[in-house]
LOZAMAR-365052 format. One record per residue (C-alpha): y negated, x, z; residue number from 1. Coordinates in steps of 0.1 Angstrom, whole numbers. Example, Ala and Ser with C-alpha at 12.3 -4.5 7.8 and 13.67 -1.06 7.14 Angstrom:
<sites>
+-------+-------+-------+------+
:     v :     u :     w : resi :
+-------+-------+-------+------+
:    45 :   123 :    78 :    1 :
:    11 :   137 :    71 :    2 :
+-------+-------+-------+------+
</sites>
This chain:
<sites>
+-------+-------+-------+------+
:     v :     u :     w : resi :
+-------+-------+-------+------+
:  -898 :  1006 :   500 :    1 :
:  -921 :  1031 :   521 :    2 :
:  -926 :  1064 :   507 :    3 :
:  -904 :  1093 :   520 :    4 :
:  -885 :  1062 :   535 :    5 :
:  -851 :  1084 :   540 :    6 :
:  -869 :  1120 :   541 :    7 :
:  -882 :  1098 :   575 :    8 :
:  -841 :  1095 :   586 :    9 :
:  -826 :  1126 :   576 :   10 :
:  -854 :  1145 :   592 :   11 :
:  -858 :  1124 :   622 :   12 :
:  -869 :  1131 :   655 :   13 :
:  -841 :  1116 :   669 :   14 :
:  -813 :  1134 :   669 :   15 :
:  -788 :  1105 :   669 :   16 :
:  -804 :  1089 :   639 :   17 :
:  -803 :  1120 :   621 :   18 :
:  -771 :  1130 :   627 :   19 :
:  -754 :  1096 :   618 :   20 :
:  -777 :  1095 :   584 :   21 :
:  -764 :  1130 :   575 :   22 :
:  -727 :  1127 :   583 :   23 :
:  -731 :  1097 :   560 :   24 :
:  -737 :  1122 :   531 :   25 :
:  -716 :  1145 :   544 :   26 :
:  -688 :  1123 :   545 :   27 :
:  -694 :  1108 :   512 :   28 :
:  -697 :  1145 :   494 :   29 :
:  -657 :  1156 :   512 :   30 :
:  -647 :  1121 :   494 :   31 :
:  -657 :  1137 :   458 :   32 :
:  -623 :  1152 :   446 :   33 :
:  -622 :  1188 :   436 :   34 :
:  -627 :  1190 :   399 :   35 :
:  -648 :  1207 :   376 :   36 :
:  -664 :  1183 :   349 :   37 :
:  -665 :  1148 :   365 :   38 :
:  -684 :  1121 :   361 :   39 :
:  -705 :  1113 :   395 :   40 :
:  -730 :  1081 :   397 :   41 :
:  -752 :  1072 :   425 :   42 :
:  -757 :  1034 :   424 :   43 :
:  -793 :  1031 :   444 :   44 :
:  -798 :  1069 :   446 :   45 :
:  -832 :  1066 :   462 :   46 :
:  -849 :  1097 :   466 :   47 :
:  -817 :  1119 :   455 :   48 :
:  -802 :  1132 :   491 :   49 :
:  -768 :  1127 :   483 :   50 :
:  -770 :  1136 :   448 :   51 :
:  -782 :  1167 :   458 :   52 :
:  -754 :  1174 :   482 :   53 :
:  -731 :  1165 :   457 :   54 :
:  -745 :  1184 :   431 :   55 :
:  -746 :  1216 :   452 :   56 :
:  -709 :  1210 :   462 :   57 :
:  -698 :  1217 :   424 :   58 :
:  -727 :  1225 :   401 :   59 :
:  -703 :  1214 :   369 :   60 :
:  -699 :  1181 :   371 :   61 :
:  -721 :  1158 :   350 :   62 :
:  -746 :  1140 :   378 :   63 :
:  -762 :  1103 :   371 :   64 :
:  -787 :  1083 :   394 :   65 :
:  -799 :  1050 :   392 :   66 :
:  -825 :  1031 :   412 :   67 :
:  -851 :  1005 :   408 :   68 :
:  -879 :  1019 :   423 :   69 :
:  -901 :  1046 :   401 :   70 :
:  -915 :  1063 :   434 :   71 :
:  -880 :  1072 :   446 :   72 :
:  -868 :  1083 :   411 :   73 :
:  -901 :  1109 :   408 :   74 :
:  -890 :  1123 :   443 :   75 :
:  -854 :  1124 :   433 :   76 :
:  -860 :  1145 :   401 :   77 :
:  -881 :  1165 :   427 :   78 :
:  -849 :  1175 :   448 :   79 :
:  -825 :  1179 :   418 :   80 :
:  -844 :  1182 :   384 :   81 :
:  -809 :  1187 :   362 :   82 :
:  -794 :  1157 :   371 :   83 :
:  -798 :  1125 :   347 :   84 :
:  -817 :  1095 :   365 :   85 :
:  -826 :  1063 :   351 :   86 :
:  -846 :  1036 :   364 :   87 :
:  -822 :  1004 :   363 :   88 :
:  -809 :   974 :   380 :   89 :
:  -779 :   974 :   392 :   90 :
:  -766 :   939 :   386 :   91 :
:  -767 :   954 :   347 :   92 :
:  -759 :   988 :   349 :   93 :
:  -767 :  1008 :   315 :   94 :
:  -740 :  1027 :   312 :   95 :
:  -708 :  1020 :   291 :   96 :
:  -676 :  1006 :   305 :   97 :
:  -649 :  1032 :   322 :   98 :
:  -674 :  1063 :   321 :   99 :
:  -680 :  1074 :   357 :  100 :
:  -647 :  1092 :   379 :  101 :
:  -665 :  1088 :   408 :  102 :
:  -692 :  1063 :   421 :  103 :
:  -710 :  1057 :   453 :  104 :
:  -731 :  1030 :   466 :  105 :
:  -746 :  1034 :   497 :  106 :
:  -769 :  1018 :   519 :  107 :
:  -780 :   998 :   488 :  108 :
:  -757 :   964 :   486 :  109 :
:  -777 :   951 :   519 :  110 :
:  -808 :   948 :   496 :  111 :
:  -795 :   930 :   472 :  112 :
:  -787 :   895 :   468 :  113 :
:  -765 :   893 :   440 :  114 :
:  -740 :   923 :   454 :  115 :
:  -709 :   906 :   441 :  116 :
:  -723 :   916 :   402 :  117 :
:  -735 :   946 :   417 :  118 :
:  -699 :   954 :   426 :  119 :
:  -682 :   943 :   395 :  120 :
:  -712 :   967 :   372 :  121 :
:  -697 :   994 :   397 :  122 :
:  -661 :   987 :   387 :  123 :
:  -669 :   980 :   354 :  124 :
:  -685 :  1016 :   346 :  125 :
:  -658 :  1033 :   369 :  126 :
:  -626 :  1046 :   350 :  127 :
:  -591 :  1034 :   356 :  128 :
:  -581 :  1053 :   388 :  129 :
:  -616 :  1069 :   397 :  130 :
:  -631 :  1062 :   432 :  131 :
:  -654 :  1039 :   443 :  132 :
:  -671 :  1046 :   476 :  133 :
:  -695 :  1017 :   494 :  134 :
:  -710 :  1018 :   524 :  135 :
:  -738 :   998 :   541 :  136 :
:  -754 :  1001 :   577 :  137 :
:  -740 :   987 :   609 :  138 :
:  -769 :   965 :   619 :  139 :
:  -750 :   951 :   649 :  140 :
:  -744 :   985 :   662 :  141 :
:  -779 :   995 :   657 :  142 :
:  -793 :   970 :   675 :  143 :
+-------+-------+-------+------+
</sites>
């Protein structure tokens, strides 16, 4: 993946591209229920974006991040320093079974060609009624 690879669609000259990149995020942080002391993962966190949005939408929840790529970990722990981050695949996620309240995955599943054991590691480490939020691009509507 390119360096700065999102920093280039959030901040992007093109208004439309930027606005539909950030009311991703946007949309995805309203989804995160109003608790104190949850358990949030970002499956494929990248460069850490949405966990920082997250994280400054309640500061006392218990943040995770996990991507496969060192360069967008460093720049991740750039942008939110306190948050835990571990480099790891996703088709074998190292976390334990039933920990997480609330998971997202997005704009990662398209990469990946084993997404069906991506999905089950995401159910698997997700707790009996938590939330599970997916999403991936619209390449039809893009193009």
């Amino acid at each position: 993946m390119p360096e700065d690879h999102m920093d280039k669609l959030y901040k992007a000259s093109n208004p439309l591209v930027r606005f539909v990149h950030l009311n991703r995020l946007d949309n995805i942080v309203s989804m995160m229920p109003i608790s104190n002391g949850l358990k949030v993962l970002d499956a494929g966190c990248g460069e850490g974006h949405l966990l920082k949005k997250l994280y400054n939408r309640n500061n006392t929840n218990s943040y995770y991040g996990v991507d496969i790529t060192k360069e967008a970990l460093a720049k991740a722990f750039q942008k939110c320093s306190s948050i835990n981050l571990k480099r790891n695949d996703l088709t074998n996620i190292d976390f334990p079974d039933n920990l997480f309240d609330f998971v997202v995955c997005t704009e990662t599943l398209e990469h990946i060609y084993d997404y069906q054991q991506v999905i089950a590691e995401l159910v698997r480490v997700l707790k009996p009624g938590g939330q599970l939020v997916i999403t991936f691009p619209n390449e039809f509507w893009w193009t």
